[in-house]
DRENLOTOR-361316 format. One record per residue: x, y, z of N, C-alpha, C in turn. Coordinates in steps of 0.1 Angstrom, whole numbers. Example, Ala and Ser with C-alpha at 12.3 -4.5 7.8 and 13.67 -1.06 7.14 Angstrom:
# DRENLOTOR-361316
   n.east   n.north    n.up   ca.east   ca.north   ca.up   c.east   c.north    c.up
      132       -57      78       123        -45      78      132       -33      78
      128       -22      71       137        -11      71      129         0      79
This chain:
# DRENLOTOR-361316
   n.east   n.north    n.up   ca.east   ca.north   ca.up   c.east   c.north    c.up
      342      -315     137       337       -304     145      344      -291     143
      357      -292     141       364       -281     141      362      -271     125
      359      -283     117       358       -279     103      345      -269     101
      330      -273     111       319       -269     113      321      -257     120
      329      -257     133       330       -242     134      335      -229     128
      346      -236     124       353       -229     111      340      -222      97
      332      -231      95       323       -227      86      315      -219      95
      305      -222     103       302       -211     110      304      -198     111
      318      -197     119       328       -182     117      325      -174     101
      331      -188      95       331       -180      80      316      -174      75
      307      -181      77       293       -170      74      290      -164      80
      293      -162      95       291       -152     102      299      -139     100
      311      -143      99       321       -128      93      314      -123      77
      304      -134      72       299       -129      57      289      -123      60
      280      -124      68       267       -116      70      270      -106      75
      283      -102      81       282        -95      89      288       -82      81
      299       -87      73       302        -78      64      291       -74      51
      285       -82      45       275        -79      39      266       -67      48
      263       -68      63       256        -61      69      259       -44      68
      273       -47      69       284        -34      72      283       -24      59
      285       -36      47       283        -28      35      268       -20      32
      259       -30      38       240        -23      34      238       -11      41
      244        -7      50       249         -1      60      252        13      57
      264        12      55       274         22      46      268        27      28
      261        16      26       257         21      13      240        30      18
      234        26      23       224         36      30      228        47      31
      235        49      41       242         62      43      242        69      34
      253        64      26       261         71      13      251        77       4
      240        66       3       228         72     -11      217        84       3
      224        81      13       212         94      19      196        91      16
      198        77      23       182         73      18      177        64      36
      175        71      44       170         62      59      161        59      55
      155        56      45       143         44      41      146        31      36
      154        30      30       166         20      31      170         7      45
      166        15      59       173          9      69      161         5      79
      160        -4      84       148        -10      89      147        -2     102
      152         3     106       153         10     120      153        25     122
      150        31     110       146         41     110      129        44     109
      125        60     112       111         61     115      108        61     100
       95        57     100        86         60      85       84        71      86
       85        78      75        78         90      69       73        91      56
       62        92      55        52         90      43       59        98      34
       68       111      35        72        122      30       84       116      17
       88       106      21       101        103      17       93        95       5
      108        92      -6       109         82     -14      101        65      -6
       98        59     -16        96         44     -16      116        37     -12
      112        28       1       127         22       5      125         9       8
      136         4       5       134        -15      11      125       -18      22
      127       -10      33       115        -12      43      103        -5      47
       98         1      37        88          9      38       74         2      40
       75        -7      34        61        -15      33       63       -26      44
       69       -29      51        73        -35      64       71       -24      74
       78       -16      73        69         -5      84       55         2      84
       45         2      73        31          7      69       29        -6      74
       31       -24      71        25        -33      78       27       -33      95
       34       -23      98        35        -26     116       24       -18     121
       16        -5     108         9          1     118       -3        -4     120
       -5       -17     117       -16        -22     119      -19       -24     129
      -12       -25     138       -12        -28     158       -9       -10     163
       -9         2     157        -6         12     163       -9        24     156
      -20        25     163       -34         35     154      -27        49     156
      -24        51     173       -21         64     171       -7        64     167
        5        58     168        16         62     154       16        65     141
       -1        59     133        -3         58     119      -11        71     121
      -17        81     128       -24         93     126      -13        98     126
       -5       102     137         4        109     138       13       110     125
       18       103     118        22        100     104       16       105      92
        4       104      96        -7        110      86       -7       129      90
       -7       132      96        -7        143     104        9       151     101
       15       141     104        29        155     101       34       149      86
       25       149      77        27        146      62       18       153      59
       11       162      63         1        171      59      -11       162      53
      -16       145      55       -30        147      52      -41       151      59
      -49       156      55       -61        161      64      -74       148      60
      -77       148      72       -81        132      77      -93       135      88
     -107       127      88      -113        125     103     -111       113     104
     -111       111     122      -111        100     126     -127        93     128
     -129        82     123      -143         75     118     -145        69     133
     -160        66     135      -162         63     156     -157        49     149
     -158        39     164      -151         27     159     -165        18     156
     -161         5     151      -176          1     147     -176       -13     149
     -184       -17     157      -186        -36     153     -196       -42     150
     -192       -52     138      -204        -59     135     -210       -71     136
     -199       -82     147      -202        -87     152     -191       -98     143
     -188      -110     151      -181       -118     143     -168      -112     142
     -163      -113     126      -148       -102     124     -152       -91     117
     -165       -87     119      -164        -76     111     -168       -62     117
     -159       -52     116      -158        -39     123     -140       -34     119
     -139       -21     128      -130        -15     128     -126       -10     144
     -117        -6     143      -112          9     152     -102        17     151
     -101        14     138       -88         27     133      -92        34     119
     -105        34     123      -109         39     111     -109        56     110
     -103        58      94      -100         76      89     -109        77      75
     -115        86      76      -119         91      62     -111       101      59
     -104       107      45       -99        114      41     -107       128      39
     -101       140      42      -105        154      36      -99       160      30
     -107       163      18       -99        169       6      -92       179      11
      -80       186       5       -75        195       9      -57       192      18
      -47       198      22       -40        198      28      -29       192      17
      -18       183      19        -6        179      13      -16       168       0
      -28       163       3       -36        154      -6      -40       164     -15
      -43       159     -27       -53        167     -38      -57       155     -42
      -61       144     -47       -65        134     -52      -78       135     -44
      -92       134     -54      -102        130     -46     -102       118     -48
     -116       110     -43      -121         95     -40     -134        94     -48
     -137        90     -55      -151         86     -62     -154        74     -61
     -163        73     -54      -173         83     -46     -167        90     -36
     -173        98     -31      -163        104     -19     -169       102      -6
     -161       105       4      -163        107      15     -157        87      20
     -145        85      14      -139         66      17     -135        70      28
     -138        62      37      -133         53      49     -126        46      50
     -109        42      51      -108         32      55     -100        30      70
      -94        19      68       -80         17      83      -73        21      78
      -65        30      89       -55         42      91      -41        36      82
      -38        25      88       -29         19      78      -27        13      64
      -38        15      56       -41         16      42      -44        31      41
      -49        37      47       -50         55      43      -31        59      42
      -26        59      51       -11         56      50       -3        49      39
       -8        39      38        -4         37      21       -9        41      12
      -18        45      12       -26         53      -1      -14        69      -5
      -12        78       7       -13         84       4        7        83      -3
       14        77       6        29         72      -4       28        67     -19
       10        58     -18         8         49     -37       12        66     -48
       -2        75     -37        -7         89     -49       13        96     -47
       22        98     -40        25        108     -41       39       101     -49
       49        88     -45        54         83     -51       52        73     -62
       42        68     -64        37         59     -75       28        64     -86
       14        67     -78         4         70     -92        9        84    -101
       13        93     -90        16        105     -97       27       105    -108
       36        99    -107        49        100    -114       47        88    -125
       40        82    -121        35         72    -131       23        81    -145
       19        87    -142        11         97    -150       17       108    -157
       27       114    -151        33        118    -153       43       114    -166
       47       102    -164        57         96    -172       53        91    -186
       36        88    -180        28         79    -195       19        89    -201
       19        97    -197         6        114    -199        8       127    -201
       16       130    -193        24        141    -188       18       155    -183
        9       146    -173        -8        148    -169       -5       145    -151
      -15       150    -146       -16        144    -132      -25       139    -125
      -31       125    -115       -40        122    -115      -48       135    -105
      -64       136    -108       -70        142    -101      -84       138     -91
      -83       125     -94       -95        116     -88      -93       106     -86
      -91        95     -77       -96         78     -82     -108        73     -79
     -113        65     -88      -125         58     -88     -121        49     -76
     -134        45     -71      -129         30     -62     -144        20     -60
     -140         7     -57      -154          2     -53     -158         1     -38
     -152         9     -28      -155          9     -17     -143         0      -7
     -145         3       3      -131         -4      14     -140       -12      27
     -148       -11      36      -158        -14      43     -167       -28      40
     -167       -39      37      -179        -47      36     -176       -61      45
     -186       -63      53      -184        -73      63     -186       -87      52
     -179       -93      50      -179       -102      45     -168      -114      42
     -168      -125      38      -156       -133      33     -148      -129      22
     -139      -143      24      -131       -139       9     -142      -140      -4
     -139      -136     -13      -147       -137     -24     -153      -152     -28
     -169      -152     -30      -173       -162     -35     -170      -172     -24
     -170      -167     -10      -166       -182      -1     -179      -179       9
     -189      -191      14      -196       -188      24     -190      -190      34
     -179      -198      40      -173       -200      53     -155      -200      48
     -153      -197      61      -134       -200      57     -131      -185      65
     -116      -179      58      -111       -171      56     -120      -151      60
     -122      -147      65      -128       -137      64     -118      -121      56
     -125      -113      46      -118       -103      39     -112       -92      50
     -102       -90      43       -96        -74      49     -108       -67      45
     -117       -66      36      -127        -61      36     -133       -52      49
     -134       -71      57      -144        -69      69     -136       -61      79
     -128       -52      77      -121        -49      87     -117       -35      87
     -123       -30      71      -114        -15      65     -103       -20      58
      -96       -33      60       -80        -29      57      -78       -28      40
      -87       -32      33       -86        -36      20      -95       -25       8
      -87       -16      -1      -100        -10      -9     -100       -16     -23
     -106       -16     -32      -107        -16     -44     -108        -5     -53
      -96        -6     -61       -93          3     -71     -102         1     -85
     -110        13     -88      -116         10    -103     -109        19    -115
     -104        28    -111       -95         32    -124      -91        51    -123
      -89        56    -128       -76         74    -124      -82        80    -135
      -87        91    -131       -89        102    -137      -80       115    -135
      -73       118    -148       -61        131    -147      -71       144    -153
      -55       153    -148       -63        162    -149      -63       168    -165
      -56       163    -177       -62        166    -188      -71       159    -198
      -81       149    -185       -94        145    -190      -94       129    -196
      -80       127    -194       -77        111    -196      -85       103    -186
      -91        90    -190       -97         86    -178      -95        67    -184
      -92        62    -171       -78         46    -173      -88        46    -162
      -95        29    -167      -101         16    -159      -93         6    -159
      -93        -2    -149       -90        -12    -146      -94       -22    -159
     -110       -24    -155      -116        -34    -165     -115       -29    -181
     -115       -16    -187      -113        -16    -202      -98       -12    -206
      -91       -14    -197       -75         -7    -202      -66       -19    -197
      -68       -27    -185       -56        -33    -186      -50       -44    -195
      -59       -48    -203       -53        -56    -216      -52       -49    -227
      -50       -39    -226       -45        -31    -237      -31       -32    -242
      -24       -23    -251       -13        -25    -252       -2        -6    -253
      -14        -4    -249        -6         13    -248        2        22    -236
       -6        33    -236         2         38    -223       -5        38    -210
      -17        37    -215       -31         31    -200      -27        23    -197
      -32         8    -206       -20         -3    -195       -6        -4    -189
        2         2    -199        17          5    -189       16        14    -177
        7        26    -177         5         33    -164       -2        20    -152
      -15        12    -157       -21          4    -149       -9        -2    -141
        3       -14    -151         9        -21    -144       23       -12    -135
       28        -1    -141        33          9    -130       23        11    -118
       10        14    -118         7         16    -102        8         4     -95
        3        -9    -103         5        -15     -98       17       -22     -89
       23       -31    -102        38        -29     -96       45       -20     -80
       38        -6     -84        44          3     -71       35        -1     -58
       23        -9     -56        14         -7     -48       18       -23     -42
       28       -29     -47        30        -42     -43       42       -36     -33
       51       -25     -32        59        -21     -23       54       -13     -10
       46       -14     -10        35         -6       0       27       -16       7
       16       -25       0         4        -27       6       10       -42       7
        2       -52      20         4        -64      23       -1       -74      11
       -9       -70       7       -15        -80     -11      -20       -70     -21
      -14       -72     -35       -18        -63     -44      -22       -73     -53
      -35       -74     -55       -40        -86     -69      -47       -79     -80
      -42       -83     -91       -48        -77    -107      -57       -84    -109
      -60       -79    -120       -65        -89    -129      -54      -100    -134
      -47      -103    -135       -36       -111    -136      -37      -123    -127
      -42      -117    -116       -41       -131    -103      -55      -140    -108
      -71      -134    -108       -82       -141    -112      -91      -131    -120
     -100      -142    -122      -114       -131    -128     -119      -126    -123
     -124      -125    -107      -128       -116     -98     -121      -109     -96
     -111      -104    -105      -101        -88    -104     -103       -84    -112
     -110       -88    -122      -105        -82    -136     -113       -64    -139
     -120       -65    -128      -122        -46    -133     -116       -38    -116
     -106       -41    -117      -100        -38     -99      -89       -43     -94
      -81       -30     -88       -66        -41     -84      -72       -35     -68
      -72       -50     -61       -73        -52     -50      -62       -45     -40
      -61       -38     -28       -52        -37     -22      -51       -39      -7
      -49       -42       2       -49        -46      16      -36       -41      27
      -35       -40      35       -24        -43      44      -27       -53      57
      -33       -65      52       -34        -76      59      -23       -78      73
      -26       -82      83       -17        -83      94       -8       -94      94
        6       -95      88         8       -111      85       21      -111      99
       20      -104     109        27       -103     119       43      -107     112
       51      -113     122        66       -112     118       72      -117     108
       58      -128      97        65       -135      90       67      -123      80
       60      -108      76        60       -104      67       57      -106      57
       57      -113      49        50       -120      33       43      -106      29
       47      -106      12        33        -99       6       32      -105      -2
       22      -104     -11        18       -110     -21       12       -99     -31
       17      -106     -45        15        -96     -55       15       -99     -68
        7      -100     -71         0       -102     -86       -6       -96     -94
């Protein structure tokens, strides 16, 4: 018994010091995105808990406008909508061009839940952009998409599981148009071997730190012209998933 508390003590003085150090090293790099207890700001770098806090605003509509709002996107709020079953919204935003955003939506005028518009706008300012940047030295000025909105299941299922689809939370990405006329799909560039696909797997990669499920074409064949994105509600357990 004595030897068991003894160990006890000993991991607890390790976590604890481990804690002290995560701590102090936050500080030091001047990064409160880093620290689970600080506020989100879409403004900042990508941090260990960023995508843990964009998954909390799925319970807190008006914290995720407000967010949206002192980051400069310009945004309406969409009426709420139900379609009976699980499919509907009430935190629904459509984006307006203009303000801290420049990326349009093709098609325009997307809708989705506040808390994927909130990740969208951290993917374009820390991920897509710098990623274009890096492989182009270009900047995106559009994304294609297949739509965020459709009351339905998971893919190819008549019963089970119902989609973030059905709820806003989920859009589909079809591929980035920059502004020196380069234009990267999903379906004809990600098995390539150039700087399209290494931009593809950079956004991607980045949109797995952000969004609750990021799936490629990598995960199935119903991805293969679209990287899926969500902020599914997976409450305290946290999980993402990303493929």
């Amino acid at each position: 018994m004595k030897m068991l508390r003894r160990m006890i003590g000993w991991i607890t003085a390790v976590l604890a010091t481990g804690a002290a150090a995560f701590l102090l090293w936050a500080l030091a790099k001047d990064r409160p995105q880093d620290l689970p207890w600080t506020p989100l700001d879409l403004g900042e770098p990508i941090g260990l808990f960023t995508g843990r806090k964009l998954g909390a605003l799925t319970a807190n509509f008006p914290q995720c406008r407000a967010l949206l709002t002192s980051a400069g996107v310009n945004y309406l709020i969409l009426p709420p909508r139900d379609d009976g079953e699980r499919c509907g919204y009430a935190d629904g935003v459509r984006f307006v061009q203009g303000g801290a955003r420049r990326i349009d939506f093709r098609p325009a005028n997307l809708g989705v839940a506040c808390p994927v518009a909130a990740a969208l706008a951290s993917w374009e300012w820390n991920v897509a952009q710098p990623a274009a940047q890096k492989h182009f030295g270009s900047r995106v000025t559009s994304i294609d998409h297949f739509g965020s909105y459709a009351c339905r299941r998971i893919y190819g299922r008549d019963a089970g599981t119902w989609s973030e689809h059905s709820t806003a939370d989920a859009i589909d990405i079809a591929g980035f148009r920059l502004a020196d006329g380069t234009r990267i799909t999903v379906m004809g560039d990600w098995n390539g071997q150039g700087a399209k696909a290494a931009f593809l797997r950079d956004v991607r990669d980045g949109a797995c730190k952000l969004f609750a499920t990021t799936l490629s074409p990598d995960y199935n064949a119903a991805h293969r012209d679209h990287l899926h994105l969500d902020q599914a509600n997976r409450g305290s357990a946290g999980w993402r998933a990303c493929r």
